[in-house]
N, C-alpha and C positions, 0 to 999 in steps of 0.2 A: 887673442880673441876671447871676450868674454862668454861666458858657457853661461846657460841659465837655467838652473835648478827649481825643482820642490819639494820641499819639507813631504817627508811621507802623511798623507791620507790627509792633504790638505788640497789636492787637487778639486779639479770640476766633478769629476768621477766617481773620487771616492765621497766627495760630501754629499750628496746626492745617495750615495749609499747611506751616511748614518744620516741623512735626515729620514730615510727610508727606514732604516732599522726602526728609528726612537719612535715612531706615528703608530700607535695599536691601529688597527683595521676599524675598532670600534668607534674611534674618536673622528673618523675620517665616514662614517655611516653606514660600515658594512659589515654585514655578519661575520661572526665571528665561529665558526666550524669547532666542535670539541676534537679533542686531541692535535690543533694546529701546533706545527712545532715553528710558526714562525711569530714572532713577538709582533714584529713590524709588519709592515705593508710587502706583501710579496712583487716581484715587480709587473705581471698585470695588472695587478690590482693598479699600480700607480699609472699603468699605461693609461687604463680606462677611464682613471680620474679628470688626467690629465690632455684626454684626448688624443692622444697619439698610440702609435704600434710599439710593442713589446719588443719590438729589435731595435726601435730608436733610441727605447730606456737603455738597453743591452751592449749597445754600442756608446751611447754615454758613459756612461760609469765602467766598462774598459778602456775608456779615453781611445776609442777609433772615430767618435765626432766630439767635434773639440768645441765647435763655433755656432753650439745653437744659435737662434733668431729669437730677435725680441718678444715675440708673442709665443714663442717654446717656453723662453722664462719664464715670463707671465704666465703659462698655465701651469710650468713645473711650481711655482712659489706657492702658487693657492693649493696645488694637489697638495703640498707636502705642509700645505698651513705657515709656511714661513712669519716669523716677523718684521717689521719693514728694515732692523738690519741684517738679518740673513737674507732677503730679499737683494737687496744693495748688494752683497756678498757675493750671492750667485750669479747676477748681473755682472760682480767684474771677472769674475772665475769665468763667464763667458764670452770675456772681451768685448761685452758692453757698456755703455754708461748705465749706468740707473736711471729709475725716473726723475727728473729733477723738481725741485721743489717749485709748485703751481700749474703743474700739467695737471690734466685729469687722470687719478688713480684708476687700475684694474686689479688693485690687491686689496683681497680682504684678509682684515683681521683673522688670526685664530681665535681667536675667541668668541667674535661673529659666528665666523665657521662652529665652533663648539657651539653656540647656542640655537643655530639653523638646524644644525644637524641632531639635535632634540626635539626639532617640532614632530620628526616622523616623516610622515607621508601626506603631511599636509603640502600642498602643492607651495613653492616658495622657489623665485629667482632671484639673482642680484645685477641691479644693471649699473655702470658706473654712471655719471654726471651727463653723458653725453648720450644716454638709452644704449648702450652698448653692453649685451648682456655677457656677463661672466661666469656666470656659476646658476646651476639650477638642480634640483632635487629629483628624484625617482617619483614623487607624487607631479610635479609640475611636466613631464616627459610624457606618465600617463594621461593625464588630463589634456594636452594641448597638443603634444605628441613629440620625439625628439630631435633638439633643435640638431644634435652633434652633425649631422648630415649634411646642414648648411656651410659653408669656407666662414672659417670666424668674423671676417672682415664684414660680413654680411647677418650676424646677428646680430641686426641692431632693431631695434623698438621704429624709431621712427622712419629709418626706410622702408622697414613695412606697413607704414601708418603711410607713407605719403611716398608709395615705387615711384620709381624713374624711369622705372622698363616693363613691360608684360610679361617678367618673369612670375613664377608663384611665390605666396610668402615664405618667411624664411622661420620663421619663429612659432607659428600656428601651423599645423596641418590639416586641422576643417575651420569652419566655417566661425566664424564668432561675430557675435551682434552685441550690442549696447544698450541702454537705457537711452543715452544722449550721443549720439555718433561725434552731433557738430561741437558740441562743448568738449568732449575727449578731444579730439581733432585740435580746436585752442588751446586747452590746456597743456598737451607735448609739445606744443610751439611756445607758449609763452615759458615752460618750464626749461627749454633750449635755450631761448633769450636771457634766464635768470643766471645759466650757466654760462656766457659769454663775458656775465660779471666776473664770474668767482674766478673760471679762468681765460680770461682775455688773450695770451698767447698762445695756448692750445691747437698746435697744428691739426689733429685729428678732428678735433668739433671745428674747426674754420672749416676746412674739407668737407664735412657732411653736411653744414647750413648753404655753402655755396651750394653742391651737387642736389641740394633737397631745392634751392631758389630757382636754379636755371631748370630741375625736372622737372617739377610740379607745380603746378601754376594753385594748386588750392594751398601748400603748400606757405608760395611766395604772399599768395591776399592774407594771410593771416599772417606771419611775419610782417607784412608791412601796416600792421595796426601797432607796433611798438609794445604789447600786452608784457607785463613781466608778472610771473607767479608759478607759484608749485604745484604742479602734480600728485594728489594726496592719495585720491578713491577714484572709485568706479564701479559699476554695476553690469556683469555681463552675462551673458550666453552660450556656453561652447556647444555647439552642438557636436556630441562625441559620436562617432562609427558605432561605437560598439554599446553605448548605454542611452542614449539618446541625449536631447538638452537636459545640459546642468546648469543653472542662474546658480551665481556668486559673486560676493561682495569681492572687490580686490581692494586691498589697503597697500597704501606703499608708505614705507618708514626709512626715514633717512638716517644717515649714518656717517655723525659730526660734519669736521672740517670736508672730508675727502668727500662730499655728496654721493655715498654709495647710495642706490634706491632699492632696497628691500622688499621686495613685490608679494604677497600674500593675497593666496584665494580661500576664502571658506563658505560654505555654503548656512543658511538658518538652522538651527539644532533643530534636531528633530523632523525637520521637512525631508518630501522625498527627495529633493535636489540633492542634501546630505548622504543618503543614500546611496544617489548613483555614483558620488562623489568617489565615496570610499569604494564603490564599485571600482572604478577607473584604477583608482591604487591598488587593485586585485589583481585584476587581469591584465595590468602593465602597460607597456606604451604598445599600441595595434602596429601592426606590421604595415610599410607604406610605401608606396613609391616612388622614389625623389628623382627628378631633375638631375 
């Protein structure tokens, strides 16, 4: 009978440990304590990146869970900034396939991540191709409020742009208005369309324009005007609990081949909108009650 071995400290476990060693705290957006005697990312810290509980890390990397789930990985690659081959890597270390070449990606770049992570506490999220948000900053949590509460499957951009059900949204926790509601409204649909080019077999976006067609009937009229184009700006409102409305510009910048969309809110220099802005990023994301 054939036995099957592993090279020491090339397991699921242990690498997961040194990509956790090699990541300073700082490069991943978080302070950095004097007298820390840990170089790396401690393993909360990676939990809370990552979205998951400190025993799940704990139990991974002593190899008592062996078989995380494809969206564990995906949030473990970005927590730990992977590159798309370590990414790959961890994928089969967890007896999965990788993503395959023309799906739509949820991995960003480190180096993305390193330049996001210098904006500060400017509000900023990342959504893949499909409004499927991935990553979002301490500025974007206070301001909108945090999405982490929501089931992942469920923060996506355009199911909250166009529900299926009478739940509450999943991405916002008050109230936000627009410049132009109806033109946003087309423009995430035609930006959806645009994505149907780039990845045409894409089971996850097939799934969400069918479920957005058969729920939503505003939804389906605008899809059936055939509009193809990007989603660039916008002009909005949060009306926040705790500081009242802040108007900001959102810019969204794309990110090459793998259509990551890079969502930025800023408000006019020097207006009081600015102000409450940075207010928001003070007093953190308000306390809420989810569903």
């Amino acid at each position: 009978m054939e036995v099957m071995t592993t090279t020491p400290g090339t397991g699921l476990g242990a690498m997961i440990r040194t990509w956790r060693d090699r990541l300073p705290p700082e490069a991943a957006g978080l302070p950095t304590a004097r007298g820390r005697r840990t170089a790396g990312l401690r393993r909360e810290e990676l939990a809370d990146l990552a979205g998951m509980s400190v025993d799940y890390i704990v139990r991974l990397e002593q190899g008592r869970a062996t078989t995380p789930s494809a969206p564990v990985v995906a949030s473990l690659a970005r927590a730990l900034q992977l590159s798309t081959a370590e990414r790959d890597h961890l994928y089969r270390l967890a007896r999965l396939a990788p993503p395959v070449s023309g799906a739509i990606s949820d991995h960003l770049p480190p180096g993305v991540q390193r330049v996001l992570v210098r904006l500060g506490d400017v509000p900023v999220a990342v959504f893949a191709a499909d409004w499927q948000l991935v990553w979002w900053n301490h500025g974007w949590a206070a301001l909108l409020g945090d999405p982490s509460a929501s089931p992942p499957r469920l923060r996506n951009f355009a199911r909250d742009r166009f529900p299926v059900d009478a739940g509450p949204a999943r991405l916002t926790r008050w109230p936000v208005t627009e410049a132009d509601r109806a033109a946003t409204d087309a423009a995430v649909v035609s930006d959806l369309r645009r994505a149907t080019g780039r990845f045409p077999r894409d089971s996850r976006l097939d799934a969400l324009i069918r479920d957005l067609n058969a729920g939503s009937s505003r939804f389906a009229e605008l899809w059936a005007t055939g509009e193809v184009a990007a989603h660039r700006e916008d002009h909005k409102t949060i009306h926040h609990p705790s500081v009242g409305p802040v108007t900001v510009d959102c810019d969204i910048l794309t990110d090459g081949d793998s259509e990551l969309k890079i969502v930025i809110m800023t408000a006019a220099p020097g207006s009081e909108d600015e102000t409450r802005l940075r207010l928001t990023a003070v007093a953190g994301p308000p306390a809420t009650t989810h569903s």
